[in-house]
C-alpha positions as CSV (number, residue, x, y, z in Angstrom):
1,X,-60.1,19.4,81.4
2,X,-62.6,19.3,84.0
3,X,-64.5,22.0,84.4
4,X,-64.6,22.0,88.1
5,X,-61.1,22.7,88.5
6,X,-62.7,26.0,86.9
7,X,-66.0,26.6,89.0
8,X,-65.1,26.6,92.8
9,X,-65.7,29.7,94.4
10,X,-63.2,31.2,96.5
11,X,-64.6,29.6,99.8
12,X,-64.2,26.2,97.7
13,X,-60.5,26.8,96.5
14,X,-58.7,27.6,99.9
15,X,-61.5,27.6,103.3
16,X,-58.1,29.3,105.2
17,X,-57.4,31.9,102.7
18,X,-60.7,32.8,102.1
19,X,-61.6,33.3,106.0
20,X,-58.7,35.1,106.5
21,X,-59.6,37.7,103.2
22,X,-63.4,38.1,104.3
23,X,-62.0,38.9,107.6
24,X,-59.4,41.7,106.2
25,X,-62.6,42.9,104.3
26,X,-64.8,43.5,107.4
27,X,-61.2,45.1,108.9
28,X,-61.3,47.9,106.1
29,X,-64.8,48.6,106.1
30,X,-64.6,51.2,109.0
31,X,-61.8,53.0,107.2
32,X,-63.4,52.7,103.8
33,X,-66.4,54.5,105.8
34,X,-64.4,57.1,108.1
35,X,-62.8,58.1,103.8
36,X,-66.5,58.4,102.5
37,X,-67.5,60.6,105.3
38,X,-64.2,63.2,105.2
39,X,-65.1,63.4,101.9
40,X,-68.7,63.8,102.2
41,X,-67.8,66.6,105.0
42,X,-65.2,68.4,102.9
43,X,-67.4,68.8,99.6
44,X,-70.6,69.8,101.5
45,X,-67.9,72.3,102.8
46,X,-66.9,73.5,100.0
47,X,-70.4,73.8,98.9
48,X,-71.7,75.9,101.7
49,X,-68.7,78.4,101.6
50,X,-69.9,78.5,97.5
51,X,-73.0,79.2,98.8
52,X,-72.5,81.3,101.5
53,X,-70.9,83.9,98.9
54,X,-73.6,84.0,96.6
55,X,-75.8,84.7,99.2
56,X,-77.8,81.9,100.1
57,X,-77.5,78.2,101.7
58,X,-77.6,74.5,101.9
59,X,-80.9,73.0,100.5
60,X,-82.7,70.3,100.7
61,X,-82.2,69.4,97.1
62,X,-78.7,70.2,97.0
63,X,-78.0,68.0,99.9
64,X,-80.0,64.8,97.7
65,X,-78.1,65.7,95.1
66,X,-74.1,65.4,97.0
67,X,-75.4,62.7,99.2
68,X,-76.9,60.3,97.0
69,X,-73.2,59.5,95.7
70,X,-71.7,59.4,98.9
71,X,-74.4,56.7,100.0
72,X,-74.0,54.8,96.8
73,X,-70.6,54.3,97.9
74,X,-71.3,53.3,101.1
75,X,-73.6,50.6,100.0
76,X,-70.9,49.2,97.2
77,X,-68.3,49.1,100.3
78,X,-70.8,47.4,103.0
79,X,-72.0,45.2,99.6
80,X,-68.0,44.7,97.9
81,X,-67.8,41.2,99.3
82,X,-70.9,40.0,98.2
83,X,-70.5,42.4,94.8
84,X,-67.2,40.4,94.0
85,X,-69.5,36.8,94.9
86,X,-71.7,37.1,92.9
87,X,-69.2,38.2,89.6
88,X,-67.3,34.7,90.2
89,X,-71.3,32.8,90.7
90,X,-72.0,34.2,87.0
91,X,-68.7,33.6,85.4
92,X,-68.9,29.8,87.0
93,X,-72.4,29.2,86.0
94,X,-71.1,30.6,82.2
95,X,-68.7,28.1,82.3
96,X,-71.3,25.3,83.4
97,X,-72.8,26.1,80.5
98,X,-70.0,26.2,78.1
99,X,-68.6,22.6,79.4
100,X,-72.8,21.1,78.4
101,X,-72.1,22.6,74.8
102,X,-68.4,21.9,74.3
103,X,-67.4,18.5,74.7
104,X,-64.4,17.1,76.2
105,X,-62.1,15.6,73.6
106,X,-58.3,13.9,74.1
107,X,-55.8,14.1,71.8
108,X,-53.7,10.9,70.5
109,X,-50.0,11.6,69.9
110,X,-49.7,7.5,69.3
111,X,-50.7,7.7,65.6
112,X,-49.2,6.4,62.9
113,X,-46.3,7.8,61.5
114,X,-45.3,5.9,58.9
115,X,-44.7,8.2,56.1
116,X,-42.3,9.9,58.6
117,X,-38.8,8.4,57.9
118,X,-36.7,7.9,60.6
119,X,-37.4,6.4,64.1
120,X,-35.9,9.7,65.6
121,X,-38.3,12.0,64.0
122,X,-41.3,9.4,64.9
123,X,-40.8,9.8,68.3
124,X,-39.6,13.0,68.5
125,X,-43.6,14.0,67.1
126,X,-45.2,12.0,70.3
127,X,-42.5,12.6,72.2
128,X,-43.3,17.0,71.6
129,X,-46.6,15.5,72.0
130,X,-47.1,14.2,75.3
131,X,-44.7,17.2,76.3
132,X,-47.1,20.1,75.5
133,X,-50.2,18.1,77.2
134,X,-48.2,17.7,80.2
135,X,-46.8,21.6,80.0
136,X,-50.6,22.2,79.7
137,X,-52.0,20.3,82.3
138,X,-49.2,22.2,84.8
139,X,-49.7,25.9,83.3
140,X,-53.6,25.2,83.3
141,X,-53.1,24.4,87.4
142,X,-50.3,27.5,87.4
143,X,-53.0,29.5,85.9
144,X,-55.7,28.4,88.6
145,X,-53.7,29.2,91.5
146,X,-52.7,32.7,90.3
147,X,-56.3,33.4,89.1
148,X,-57.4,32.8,93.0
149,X,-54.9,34.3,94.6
150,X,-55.5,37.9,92.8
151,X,-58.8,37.6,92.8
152,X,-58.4,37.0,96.9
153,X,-56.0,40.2,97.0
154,X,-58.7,42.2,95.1
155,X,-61.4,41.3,97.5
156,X,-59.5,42.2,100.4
157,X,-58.4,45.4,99.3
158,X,-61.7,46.0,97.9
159,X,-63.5,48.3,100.6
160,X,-60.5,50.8,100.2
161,X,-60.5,51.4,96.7
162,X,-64.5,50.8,96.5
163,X,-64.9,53.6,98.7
164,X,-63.3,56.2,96.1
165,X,-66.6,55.6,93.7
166,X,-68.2,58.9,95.5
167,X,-66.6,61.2,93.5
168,X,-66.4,61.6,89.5
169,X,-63.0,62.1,89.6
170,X,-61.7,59.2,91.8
171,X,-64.6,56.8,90.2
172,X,-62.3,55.2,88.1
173,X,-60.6,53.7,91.1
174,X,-63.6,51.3,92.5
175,X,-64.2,50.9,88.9
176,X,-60.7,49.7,87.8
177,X,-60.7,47.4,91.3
178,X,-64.4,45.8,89.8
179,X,-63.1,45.2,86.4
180,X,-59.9,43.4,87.6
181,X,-62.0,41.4,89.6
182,X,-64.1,40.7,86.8
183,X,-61.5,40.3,84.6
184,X,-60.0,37.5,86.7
185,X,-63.3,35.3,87.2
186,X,-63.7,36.1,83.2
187,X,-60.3,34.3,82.3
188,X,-62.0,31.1,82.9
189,X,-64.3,31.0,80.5
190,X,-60.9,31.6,77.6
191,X,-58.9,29.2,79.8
192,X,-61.5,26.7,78.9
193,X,-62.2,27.7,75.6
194,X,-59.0,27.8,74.8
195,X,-58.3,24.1,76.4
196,X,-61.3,22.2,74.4
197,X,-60.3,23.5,71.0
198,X,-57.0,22.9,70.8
199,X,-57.8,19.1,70.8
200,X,-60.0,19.5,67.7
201,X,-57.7,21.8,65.8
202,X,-54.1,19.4,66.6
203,X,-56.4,16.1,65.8
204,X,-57.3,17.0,62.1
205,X,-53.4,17.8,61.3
206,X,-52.5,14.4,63.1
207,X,-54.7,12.5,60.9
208,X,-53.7,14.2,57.9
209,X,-50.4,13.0,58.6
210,X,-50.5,9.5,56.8
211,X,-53.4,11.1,54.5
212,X,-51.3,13.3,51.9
213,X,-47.9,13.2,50.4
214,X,-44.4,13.6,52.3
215,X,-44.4,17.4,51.6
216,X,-48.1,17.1,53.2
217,X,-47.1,15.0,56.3
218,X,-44.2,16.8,57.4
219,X,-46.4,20.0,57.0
220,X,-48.9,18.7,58.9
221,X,-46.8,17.5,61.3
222,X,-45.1,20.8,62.1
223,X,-48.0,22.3,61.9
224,X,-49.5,20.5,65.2
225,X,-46.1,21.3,66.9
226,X,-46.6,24.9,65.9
227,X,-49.9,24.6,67.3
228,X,-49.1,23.2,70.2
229,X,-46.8,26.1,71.1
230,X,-49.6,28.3,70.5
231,X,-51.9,26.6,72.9
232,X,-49.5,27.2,75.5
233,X,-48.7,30.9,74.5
234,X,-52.9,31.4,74.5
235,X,-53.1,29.9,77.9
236,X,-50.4,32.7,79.6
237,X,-51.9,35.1,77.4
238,X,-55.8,34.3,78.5
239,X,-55.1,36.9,81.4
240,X,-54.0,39.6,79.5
241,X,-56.7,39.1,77.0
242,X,-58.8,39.0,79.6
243,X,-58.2,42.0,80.6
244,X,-57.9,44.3,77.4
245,X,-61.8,42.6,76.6
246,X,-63.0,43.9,80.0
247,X,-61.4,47.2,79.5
248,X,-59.2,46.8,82.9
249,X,-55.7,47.3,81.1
């Protein structure tokens, strides 16, 4: 698999899409703002009326002390497209780095099956073969395509939910958005894990095949078809995984 299919940022993957999101993000920046400010207004409200019956009244350090949440938030909302950026920059250069350790390698269904009897069951092995490489080269571009397109819907909606980090109790919210976000750039990295050992693992059953007995082969043989299902089960489930490693379940 090549690595770049991988690595393009979301201004790489789809100009149109990507102009149209940065432009819903600067759309929802006011109203992330005009939410951080009510907010802002109705706690220092509640504060002074707290105040205000025990006798005293809004100071300096109690001001610092609400407002430096409030102006957190506001930076992670005017910052939330550059925030999500950078996440995807440091999966992708991971990834670089994984592809320089972890070589490519090809599978070759076309081995020799001779201790298989019966010209059915020979081709029926490459045949299964070529299938799951093909099933994987489709669910690997399936998995791209939905990887962008809710990492794009995250961005956009990112301001909104961002906005809710002022508070403890409504933190969870902008973190929850961050850690899908993260989540999704993250699944590359299994994607491609996932897509480099597979070749190792099914090639040392193949040539095993011709090595043992017949109980061995046909082992051995079922034993890359079983893998091969695995490898595609793997690649719908890198999302989910994913997800429970980044704690955004």
């Amino acid at each position: 698999m090549d690595v770049s299919e991988l690595t393009k940022t979301l201004s790489e993957y789809s100009p149109s899409v990507n102009t149209t999101v940065n432009n819903v993000v600067s759309g929802t920046k006011p109203v992330a703002l005009i939410i951080i400010t009510i907010m802002f207004l109705i706690e220092m409200d509640s504060w002074w009326k707290y105040m205000k019956q025990e006798g005293g009244g809004l100071t300096g350090e109690l001001w610092l002390d609400v407002a430096y949440k409030y102006i957190l938030a506001y930076i992670l909302v005017m910052m939330s497209g550059q925030l999500f950026d950078a996440i995807l920059d440091f999966v992708n250069i991971v990834l670089k780095v994984i592809d320089g350790l972890v070589p490519t390698a090809k599978i070759n269904w076309d081995g020799n099956f001779d201790k298989i009897k019966g010209i059915f069951f020979k081709h029926f092995f490459k045949l299964f073969g070529n299938v799951v490489l093909y099933i994987a080269g489709l669910s690997t571009k399936l998995i791209v395509l939905m990887r962008a397109l809710e990492m794009y819907l995250l961005k956009a909606v990112s301001p909104l939910l961002i906005a809710f980090f002022m508070a403890d109790s409504t933190r969870p919210i902008a973190m929850n958005v961050i850690k899908h976000f993260a989540a999704a750039a993250f699944q590359a990295v299994l994607v491609l894990l996932i897509v480099r050992f597979y070749p190792a693992l099914v090639t040392d059953d193949l040539l095993k095949i011709n090595s043992d007995g017949l109980l061995e082969t046909w082992a051995n043989a079922f034993a890359a078809i079983g893998k091969g299902i695995i490898f595609i089960i793997l690649l719908w489930g890198s999302q989910r995984k994913a997800k429970a490693l980044l704690g955004a379940m």
